[in-house]
C-alpha positions in Angstrom: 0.0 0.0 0.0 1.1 3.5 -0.7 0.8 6.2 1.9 -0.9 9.6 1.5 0.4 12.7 2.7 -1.1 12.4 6.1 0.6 9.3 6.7 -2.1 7.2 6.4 -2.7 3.8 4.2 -4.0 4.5 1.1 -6.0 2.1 -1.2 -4.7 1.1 -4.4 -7.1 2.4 -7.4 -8.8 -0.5 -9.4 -10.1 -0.2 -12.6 -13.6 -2.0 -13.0 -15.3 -3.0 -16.2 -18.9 -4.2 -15.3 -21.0 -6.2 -17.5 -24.2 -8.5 -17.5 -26.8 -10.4 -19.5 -24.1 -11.7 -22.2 -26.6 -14.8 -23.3 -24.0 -16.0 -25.9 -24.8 -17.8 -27.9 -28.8 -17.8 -27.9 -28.5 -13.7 -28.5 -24.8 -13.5 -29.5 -22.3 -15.8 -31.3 -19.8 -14.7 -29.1 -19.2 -11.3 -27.0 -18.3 -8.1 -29.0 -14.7 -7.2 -30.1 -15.0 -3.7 -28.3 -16.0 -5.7 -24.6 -13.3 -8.1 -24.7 -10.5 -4.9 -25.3 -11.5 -3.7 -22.3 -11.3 -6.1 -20.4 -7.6 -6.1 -20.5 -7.7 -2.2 -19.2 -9.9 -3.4 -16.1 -8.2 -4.5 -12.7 -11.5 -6.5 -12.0 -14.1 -7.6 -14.4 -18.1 -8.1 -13.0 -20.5 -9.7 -14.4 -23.8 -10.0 -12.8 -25.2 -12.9 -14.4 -27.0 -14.6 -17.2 -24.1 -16.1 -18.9 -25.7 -18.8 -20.4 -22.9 -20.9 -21.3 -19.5 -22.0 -19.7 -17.6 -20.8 -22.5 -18.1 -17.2 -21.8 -17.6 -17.5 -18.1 -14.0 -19.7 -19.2 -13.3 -17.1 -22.2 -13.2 -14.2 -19.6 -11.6 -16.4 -16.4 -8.6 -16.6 -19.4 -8.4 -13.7 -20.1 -8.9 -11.1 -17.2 -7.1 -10.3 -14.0 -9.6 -10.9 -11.7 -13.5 -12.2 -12.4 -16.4 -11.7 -10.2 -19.5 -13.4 -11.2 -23.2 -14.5 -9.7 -25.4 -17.3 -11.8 -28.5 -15.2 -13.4 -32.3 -16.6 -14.0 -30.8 -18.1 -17.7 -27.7 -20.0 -16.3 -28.2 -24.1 -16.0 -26.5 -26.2 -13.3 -22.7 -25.8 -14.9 -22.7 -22.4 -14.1 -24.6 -22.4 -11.0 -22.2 -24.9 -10.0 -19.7 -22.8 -10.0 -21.0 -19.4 -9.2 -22.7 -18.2 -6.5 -26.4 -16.3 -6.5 -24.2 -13.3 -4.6 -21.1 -11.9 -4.7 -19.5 -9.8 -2.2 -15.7 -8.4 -2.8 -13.9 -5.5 -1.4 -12.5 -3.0 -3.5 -11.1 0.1 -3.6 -12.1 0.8 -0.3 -15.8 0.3 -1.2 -17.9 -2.9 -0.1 -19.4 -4.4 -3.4 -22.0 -6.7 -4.6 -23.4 -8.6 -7.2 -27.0 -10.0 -8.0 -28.9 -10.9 -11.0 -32.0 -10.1 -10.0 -33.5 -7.0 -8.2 -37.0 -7.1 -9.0 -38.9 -4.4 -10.4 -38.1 -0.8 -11.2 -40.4 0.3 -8.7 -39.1 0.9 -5.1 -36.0 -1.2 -6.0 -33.7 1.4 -4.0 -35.5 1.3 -1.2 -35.6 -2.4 -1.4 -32.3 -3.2 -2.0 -30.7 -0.8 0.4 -32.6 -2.9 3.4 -31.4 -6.0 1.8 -27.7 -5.1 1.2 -26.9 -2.4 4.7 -23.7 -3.2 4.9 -22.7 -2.9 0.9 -21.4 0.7 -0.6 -22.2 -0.3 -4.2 -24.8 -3.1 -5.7 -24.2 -4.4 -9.1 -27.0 -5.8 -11.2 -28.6 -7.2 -14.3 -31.7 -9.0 -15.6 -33.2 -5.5 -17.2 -31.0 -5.6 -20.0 -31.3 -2.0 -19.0 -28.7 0.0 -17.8 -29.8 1.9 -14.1 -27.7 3.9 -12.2 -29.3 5.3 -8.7 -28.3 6.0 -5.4 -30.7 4.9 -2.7 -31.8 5.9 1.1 -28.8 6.4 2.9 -26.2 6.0 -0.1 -26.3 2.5 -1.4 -25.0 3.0 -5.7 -26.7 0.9 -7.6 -25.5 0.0 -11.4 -27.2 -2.1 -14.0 -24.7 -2.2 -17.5 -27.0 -2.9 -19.2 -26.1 -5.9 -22.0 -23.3 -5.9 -24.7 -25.2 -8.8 -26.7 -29.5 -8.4 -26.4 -30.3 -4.3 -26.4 -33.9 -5.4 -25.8 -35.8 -2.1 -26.1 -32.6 -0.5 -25.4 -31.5 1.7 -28.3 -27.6 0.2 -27.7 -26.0 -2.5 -25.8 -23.9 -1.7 -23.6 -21.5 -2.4 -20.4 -20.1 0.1 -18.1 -16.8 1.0 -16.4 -15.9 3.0 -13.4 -12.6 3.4 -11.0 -12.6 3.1 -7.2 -10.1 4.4 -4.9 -9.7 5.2 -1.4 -13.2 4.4 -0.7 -14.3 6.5 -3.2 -16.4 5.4 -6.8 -15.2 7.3 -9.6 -17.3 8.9 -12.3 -19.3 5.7 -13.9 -19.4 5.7 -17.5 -21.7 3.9 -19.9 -20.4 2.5 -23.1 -22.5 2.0 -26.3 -21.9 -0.7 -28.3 -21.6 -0.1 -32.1 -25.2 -1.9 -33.5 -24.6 -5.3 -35.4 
């Protein structure tokens, strides 16, 4: 760890590429050309769920520094074999967490703040469309969207953020060129 000016321990910042809903290959062949180039930027790669098949969740263990990764509504017994319905990781400071599902739009702060009180940040999928709120008393919560099935979405999409010293960056949410 590197130490700030006070003197003080200092978090390392971590680059995070956050994605969900990939569904290859029933609404892809395979993920898009633009996703898997940034993964290699990210420090930590999410993906909250709805993989459908191994191969994507082996393609990006291969290939990334670090995976974190729940089982979605869509994923059969391989996957949920081998990931869990939550995922809760540390980083940057911040207390994280993954789930597919959230339920509805409506209330879903609300509800997922007094479901996750001790998490900073909540990622999620499902939707296919990408959400980014902050509920009672200051839980983030981030949907990427999909990079593969836009739905009623005008793009697909994934996101990416940085997190430092307890702090989330700016979030930013990247269109994905129409195929």
């Amino acid at each position: 760890m590197d130490a700030d000016r006070s003197g003080g321990a200092t978090e390392p910042s971590v680059r995070m590429l956050l994605v969900a809903d990939t569904h290859v290959p029933l609404r892809a062949r395979r993920l898009p050309d633009e996703l898997l180039r940034a993964t290699e930027r990210a420090d930590v790669v999410v993906h909250a769920g709805d993989w459908v098949d191994l191969s994507t969740l082996e393609l990006l263990e291969g290939r990334v520094r670090r995976l974190v990764g729940v089982y979605g509504n869509n994923d059969g017994p391989e996957l949920r074999a081998r990931l869990p319905e939550v995922a809760r990781v540390r980083l940057g400071g911040l207390e994280f967490g993954v789930v597919h599902e959230t339920g509805t739009a409506r209330g879903r702060e609300a509800r997922c703040a007094a479901l996750h009180p001790e998490l900073d940040v909540l990622v999620f999928g499902h939707s296919h469309i990408p959400w980014d709120s902050v509920a009672p008393g200051g839980l983030r919560l981030l949907n990427p969207g999909s990079p593969t099935d836009r739905r009623r979405q005008p793009y697909c999409t994934y996101m990416t953020c940085t997190v430092a010293d307890g702090v989330l960056g700016e979030v930013d949410l990247h269109r994905l060129p129409r195929r």
